[in-house]
C-alpha positions in Angstrom: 0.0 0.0 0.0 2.5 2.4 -1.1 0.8 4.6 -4.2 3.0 4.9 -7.5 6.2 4.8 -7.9 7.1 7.3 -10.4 8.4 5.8 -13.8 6.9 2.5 -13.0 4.2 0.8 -15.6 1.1 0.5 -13.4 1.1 -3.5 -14.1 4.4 -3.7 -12.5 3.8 -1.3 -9.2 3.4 -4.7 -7.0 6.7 -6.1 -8.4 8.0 -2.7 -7.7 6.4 -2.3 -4.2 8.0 -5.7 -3.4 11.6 -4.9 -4.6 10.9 -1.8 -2.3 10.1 -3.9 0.9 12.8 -6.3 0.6 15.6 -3.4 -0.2 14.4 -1.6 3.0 14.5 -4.9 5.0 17.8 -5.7 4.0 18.9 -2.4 4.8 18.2 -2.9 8.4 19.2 -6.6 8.8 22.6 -5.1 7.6 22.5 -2.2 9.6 22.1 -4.8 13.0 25.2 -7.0 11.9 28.7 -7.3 12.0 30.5 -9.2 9.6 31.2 -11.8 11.4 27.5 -12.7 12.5 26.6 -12.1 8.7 28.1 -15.0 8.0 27.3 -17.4 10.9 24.9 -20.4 9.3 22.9 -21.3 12.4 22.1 -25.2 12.3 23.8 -25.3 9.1 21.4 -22.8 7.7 22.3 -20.4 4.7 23.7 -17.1 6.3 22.8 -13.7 6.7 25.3 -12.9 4.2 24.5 -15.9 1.9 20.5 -14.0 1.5 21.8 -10.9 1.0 23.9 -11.8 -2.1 21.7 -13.9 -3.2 19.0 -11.5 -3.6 21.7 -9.1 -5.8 22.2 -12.1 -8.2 18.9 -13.5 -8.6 17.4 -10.6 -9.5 20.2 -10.0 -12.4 20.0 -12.7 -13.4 16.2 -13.3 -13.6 16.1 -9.1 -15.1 18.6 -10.4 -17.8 16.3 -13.6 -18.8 13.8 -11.0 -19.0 15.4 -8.5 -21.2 15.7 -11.7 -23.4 19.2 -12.3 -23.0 21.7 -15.0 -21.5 23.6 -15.1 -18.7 27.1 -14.1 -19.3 30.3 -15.7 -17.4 30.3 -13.2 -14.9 26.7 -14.0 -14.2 27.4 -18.0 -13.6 30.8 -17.1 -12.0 29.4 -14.9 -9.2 26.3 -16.9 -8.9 29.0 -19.8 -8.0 30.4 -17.8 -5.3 27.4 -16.4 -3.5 27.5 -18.9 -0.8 31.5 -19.9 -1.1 32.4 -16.1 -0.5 32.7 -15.4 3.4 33.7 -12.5 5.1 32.4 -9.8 3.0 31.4 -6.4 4.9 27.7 -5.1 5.5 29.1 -2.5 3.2 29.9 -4.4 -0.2 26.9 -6.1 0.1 24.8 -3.2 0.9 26.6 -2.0 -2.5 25.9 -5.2 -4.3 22.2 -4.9 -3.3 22.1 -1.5 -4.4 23.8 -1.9 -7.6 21.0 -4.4 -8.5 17.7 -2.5 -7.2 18.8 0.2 -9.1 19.0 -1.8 -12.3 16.3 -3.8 -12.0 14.4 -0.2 -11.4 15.7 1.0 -14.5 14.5 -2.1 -16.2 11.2 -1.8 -14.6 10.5 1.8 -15.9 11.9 1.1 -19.3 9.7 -2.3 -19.7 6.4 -1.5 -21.7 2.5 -3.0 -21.3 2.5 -4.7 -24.8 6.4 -6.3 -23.7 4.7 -8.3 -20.5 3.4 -11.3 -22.4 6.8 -11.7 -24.5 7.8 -15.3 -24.3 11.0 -16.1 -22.5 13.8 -18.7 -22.1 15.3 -19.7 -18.8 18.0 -21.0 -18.1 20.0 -23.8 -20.3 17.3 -25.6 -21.0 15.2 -22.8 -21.5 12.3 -23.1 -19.2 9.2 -21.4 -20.8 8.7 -18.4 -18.8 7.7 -14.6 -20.0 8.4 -10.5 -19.3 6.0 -10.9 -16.9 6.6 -14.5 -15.2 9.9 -13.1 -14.5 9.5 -9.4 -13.4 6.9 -10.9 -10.6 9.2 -14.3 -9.6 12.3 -12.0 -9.2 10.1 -9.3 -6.9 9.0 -12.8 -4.8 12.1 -14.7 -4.8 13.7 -11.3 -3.3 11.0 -10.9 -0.3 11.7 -14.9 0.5 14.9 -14.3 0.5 14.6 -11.0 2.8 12.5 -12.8 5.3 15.1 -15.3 5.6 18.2 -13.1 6.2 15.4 -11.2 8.8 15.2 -14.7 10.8 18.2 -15.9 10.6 19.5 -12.3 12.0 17.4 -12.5 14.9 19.1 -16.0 15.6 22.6 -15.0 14.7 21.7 -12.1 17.5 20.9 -14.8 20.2 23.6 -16.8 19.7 25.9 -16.0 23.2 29.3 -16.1 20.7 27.8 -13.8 18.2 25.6 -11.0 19.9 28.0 -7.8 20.7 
């Protein structure tokens, strides 16, 4: 319940409204934890740190299946190392999150009614998928994501090793 976001078609607003949420959630998860707690894993769970990144490189990578394209080596590289790569800083990911939000919002004011039903590949085998399809999976795939890194934060601040 948020009104328009200027630029944005008005079939997209709730996959803009959603990117919003999760950026501001994300935010303050980041804002709470050191970079050690970001990357505890809790029970084996995916860390703090683990959400956050993977949120940056979902959504370019599901924006770049939209815009009809492949992913590029970077794109599989770095999707490699979202979980492998420890230690990183609430400040690079915070910069990684908001390197993507603003290109997805770019995308998202540049995308067009009549481009939402356009068929789309994903992935290798080329799942059949559309403009639309993935605009909104991105936008939901991001909020799961963000309500994970919220739980697993308020465990990671529990924990008697990790809470400062």
């Amino acid at each position: 319940m948020r009104g328009p976001v200027e630029g944005i078609p008005p079939l997209l607003m709730p996959v803009a409204h959603a990117l919003q949420q999760a950026y501001e959630d994300i935010g303050e998860v980041l804002g709470r934890l050191t970079t050690d707690q970001l990357w505890v894993r809790p029970g084996g769970a995916a860390s703090v740190g683990f959400h956050v990144r993977h949120i940056a490189g979902a959504l370019d990578r599901l924006f770049t299946y939209a815009r009809g394209e492949g992913l590029a080596a970077a794109q599989v590289q770095a999707k490699a190392k979202e979980e492998q790569e420890t230690g990183l800083d609430p400040s690079v990911l915070a910069a990684e999150v908001d390197k993507a939000m603003s290109a997805a919002f770019a995308q998202l004011r540049a995308t067009t009614a009549d481009m939402l039903l356009t068929k789309r590949g994903v992935g290798r085998r080329q799942l059949p998928s559309n403009v639309l399809g993935l605009l909104f999976h991105a936008a939901e795939h991001a909020t799961r994501h963000a309500g994970q890194a919220i739980t697993t934060a308020k465990i990671v601040l529990q924990l008697p090793a990790h809470n400062s």
